[in-house]
VMD Tcl script that draws the C-alpha trace (Angstrom):
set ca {
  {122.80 128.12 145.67}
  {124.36 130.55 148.12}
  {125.58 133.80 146.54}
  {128.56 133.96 145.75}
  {131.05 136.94 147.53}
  {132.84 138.57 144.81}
  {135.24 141.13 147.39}
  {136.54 138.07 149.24}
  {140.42 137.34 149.58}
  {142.70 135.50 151.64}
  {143.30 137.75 154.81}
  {139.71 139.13 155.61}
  {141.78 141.65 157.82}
  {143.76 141.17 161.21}
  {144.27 143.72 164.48}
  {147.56 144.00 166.12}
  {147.46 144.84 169.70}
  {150.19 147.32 172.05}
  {150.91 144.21 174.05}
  {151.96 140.45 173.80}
  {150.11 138.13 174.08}
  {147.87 135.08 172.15}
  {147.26 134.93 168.54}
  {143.92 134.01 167.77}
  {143.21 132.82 164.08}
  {139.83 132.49 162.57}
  {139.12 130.88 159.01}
  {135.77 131.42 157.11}
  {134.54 129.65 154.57}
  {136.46 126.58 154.21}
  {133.21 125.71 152.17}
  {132.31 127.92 149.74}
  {129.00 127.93 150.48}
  {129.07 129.21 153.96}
  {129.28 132.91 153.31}
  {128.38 133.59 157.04}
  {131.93 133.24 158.76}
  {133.42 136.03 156.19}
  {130.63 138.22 156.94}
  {130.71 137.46 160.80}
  {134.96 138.30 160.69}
  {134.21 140.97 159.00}
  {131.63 142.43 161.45}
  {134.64 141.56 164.45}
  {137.26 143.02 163.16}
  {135.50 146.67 162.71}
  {134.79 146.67 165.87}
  {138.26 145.40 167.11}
  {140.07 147.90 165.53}
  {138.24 150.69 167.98}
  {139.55 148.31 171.10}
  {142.76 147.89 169.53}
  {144.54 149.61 172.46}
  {143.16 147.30 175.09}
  {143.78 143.95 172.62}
  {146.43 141.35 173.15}
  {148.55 139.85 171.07}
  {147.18 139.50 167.25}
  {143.56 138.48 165.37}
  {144.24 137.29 161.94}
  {141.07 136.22 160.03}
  {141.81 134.20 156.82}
  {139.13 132.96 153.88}
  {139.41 129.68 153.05}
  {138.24 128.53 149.98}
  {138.57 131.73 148.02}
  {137.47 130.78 144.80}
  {134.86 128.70 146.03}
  {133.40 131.41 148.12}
  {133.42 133.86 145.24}
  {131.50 131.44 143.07}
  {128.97 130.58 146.40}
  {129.76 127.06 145.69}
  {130.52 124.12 148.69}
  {133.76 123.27 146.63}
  {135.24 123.60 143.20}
  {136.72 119.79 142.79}
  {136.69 118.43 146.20}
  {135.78 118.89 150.14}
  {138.62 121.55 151.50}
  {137.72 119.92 154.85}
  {138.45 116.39 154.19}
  {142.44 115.95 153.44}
  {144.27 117.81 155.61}
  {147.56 116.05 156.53}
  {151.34 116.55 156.06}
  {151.41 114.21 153.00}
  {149.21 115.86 151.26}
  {150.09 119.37 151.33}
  {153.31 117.17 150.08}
  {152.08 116.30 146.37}
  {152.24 118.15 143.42}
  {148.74 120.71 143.11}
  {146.61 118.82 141.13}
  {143.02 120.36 141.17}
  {141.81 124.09 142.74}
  {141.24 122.85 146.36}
  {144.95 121.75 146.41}
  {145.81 125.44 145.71}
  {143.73 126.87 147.76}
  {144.62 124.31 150.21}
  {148.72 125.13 150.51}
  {147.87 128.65 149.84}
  {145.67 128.67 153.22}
  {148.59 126.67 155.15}
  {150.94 129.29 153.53}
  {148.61 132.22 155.68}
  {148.48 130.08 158.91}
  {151.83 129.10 159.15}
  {153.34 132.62 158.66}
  {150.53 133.88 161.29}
  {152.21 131.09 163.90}
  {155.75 132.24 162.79}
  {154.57 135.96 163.91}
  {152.89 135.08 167.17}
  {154.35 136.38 170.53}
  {152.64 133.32 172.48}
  {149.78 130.66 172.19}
  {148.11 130.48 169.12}
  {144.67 129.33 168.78}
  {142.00 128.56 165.64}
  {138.88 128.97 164.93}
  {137.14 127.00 161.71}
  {133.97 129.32 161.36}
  {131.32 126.85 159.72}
  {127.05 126.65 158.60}
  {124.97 123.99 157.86}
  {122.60 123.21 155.18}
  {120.27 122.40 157.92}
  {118.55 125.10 160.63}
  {119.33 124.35 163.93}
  {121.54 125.62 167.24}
  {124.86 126.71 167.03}
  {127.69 124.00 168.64}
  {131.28 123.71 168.96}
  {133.40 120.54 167.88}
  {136.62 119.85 169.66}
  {139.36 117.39 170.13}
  {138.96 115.96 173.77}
  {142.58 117.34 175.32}
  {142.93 119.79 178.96}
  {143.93 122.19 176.89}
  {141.04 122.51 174.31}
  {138.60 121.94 177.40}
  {139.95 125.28 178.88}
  {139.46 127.02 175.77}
  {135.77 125.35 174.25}
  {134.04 125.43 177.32}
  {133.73 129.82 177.58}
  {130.88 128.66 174.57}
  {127.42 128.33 176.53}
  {126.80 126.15 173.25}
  {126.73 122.01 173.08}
  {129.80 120.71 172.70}
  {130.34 117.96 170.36}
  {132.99 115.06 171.34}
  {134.24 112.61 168.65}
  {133.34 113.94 165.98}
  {136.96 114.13 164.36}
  {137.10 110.12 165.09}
  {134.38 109.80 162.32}
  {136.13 112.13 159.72}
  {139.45 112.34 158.02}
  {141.42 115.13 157.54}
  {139.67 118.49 159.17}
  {141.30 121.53 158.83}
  {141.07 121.91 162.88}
  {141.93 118.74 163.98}
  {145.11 119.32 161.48}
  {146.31 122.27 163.33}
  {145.54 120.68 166.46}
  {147.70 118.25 165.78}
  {150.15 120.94 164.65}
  {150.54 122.10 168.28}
  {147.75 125.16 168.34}
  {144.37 125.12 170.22}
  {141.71 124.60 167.76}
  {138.04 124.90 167.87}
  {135.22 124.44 164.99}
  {131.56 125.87 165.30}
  {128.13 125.32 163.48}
  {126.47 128.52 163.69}
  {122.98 128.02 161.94}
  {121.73 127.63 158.62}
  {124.21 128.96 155.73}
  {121.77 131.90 154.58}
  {120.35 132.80 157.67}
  {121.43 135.92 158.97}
  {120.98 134.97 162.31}
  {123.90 132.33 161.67}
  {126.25 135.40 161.05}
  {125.22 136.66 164.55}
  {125.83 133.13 166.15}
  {130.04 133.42 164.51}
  {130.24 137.07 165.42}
  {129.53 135.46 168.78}
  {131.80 132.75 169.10}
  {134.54 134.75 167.83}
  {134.04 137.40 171.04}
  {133.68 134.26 173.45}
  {136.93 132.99 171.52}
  {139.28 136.22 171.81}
  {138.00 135.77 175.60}
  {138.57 132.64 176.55}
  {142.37 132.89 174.60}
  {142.92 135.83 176.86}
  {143.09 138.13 173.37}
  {140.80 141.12 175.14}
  {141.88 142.81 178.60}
  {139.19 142.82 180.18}
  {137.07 139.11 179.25}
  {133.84 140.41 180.82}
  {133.80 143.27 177.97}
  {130.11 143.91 176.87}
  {130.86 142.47 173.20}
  {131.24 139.46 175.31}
  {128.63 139.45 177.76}
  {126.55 140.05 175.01}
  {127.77 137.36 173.00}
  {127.36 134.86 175.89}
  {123.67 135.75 176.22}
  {123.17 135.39 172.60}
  {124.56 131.69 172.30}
  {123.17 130.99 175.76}
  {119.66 131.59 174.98}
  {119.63 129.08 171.96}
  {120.50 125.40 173.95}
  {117.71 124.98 175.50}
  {117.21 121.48 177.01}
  {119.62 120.40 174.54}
  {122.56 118.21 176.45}
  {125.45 120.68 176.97}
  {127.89 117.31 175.62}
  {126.88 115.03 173.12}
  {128.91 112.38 171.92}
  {129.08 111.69 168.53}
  {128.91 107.76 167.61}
  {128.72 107.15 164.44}
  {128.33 108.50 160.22}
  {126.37 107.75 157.65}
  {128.84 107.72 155.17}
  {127.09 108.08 151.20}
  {128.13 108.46 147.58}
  {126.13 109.34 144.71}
  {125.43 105.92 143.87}
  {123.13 105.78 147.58}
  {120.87 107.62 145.83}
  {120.25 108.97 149.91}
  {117.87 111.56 150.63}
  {117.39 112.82 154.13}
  {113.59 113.15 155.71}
  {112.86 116.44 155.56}
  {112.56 118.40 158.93}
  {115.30 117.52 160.80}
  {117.07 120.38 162.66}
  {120.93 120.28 163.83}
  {120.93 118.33 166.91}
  {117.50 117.18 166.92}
  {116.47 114.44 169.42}
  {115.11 111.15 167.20}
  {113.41 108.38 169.17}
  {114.03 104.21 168.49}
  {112.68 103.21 165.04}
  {112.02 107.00 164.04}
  {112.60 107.01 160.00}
  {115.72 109.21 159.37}
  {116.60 108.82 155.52}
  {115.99 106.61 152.83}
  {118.80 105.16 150.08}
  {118.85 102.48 147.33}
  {118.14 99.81 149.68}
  {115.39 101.49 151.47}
  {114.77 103.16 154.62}
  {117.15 103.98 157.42}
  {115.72 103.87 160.85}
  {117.00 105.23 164.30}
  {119.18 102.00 165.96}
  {118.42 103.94 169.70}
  {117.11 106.86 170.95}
  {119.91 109.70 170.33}
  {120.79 113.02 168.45}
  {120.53 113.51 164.85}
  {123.94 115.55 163.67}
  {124.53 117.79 160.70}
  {121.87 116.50 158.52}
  {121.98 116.71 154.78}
  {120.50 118.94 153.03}
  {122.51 119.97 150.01}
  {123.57 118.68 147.16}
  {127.48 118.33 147.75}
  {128.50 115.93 150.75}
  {129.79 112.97 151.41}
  {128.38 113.08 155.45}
  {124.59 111.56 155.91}
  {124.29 112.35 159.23}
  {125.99 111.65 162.59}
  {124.55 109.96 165.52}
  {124.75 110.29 169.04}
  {123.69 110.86 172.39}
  {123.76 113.14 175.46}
  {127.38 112.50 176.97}
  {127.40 110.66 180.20}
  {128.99 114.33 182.27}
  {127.27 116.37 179.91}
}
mol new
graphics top color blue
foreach p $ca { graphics top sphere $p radius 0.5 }
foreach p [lrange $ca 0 end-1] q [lrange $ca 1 end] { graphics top cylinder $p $q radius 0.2 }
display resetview
């Protein structure tokens, strides 16, 4: 089990800067056990506050699952990351996710209320599984502009095979939203991989004065050098949805995004083995205890 981070609390910190412009809003550790996006705010923001003078607009970076995170656990009752709508930030509070839940809309919506232009999100995230760092998005002009700064695969879809994200939420909300994978939850290289796509981020939202700063230049070679042939869009098809009662376990040795060939064995549950339909992409394999998500499936997108 992850470690838990006793110090964490709701605002990991934020950086005001001399002129208007976007507010950029990052929130770590929606899932307790992904201790990498606090760490990887953290590491921003000390740095930002020595360019404050040539920042616009505001950085606010939030913790999500608070409780959760101090504990090191995925969740305390249920997925933060899976019921995110109007209705049910509506009903009564009824287990420790719900709290933290309208406690976390509480932070974002009085960040929006402050903003002195576009706002725009970013859902920090690691996997159980190693593997390259990638960005999901929902498919509009507007989060195009703003994903595709990342030299990182791009996932499309994904938020067609799961209910209630926290990004696709706010999306829908009217900012411009973002989520990235950046590596394996303990691996320290994961917290370099955020760190990164939160310099890319404040970029691309036109948060820095100068984009081509060298935090960012070197943040672009960092994510750049990790894609390899990988296809720069993949399009996400389909999830292997489980309960406890699958009794599913994964194969072992399947990275984030890792090409599986026609017939290849990919998991096994109560009524035996699952197989590959195609050739394609495996997608956020499982590899911890908590989950609800199999796998995804897909393939290289047809412009990626």
């Amino acid at each position: 089990m992850t470690s838990g981070l006793a110090d964490v609390s709701r605002e990991i910190g934020r950086v005001v800067g001399p002129t208007e412009g976007p507010t950029l809003i990052a929130v770590a550790g929606v899932h307790g056990n992904e201790p990498g996006g606090v760490l990887a705010a953290r590491r921003v923001l000390a740095r930002l506050e020595a360019l404050r003078g040539e920042l616009r607009g505001a950085v606010v970076m939030l913790a999500g699952n608070v409780e959760a995170l101090r504990q090191g656990r995925r969740y305390l009752a249920r997925d933060l990351n899976r019921r995110w709508s109007d209705a049910a930030l509506a009903l009564p509070a009824d287990d420790p996710e719900d709290v933290e839940q309208r406690a976390l809309a509480g932070a974002i919506e009085a960040a929006v209320a402050q903003a002195r232009g576009e706002v725009f999100l970013v859902d920090l995230h690691t996997t159980s599984a190693p593997g390259v760092p990638f960005v999901i998005f929902g498919d509009t002009e507007r989060q195009r502009r703003f994903v595709f700064e990342l030299p990182v695969p791009l996932l499309l879809g994904l938020a067609a095979h799961i209910d209630g994200t926290l990004s696709e939420y706010w999306r829908h909300r009217g900012l411009v939203t973002l989520a990235i994978e950046g590596g394996q939850h303990d691996d320290p290289r994961a917290v370099d991989n955020l760190a990164a796509a939160l310099w890319v981020s404040l970029a691309s939202a036109g948060n820095l004065a100068h984009s081509n700063a060298p935090e960012v230049e070197a943040a672009k070679r960092l994510l750049d050098t990790q894609r390899g042939a990988l296809p720069r869009v993949i399009e996400v098809l389909s999830r292997r949805a489980i309960t406890a009662d699958d009794r599913f376990v994964m194969e072992p040795g399947f990275a984030n995004l890792a090409p599986a060939r026609e017939g290849q064995l990919l998991a096994r549950d109560r009524d035996g083995e699952i197989r590959a339909p195609h050739d394609g992409v495996v997608i956020l394999p499982l590899y911890q205890a908590l989950g609800s998500d199999g796998y995804f499936w897909g393939r290289a997108h047809a412009h990626g």
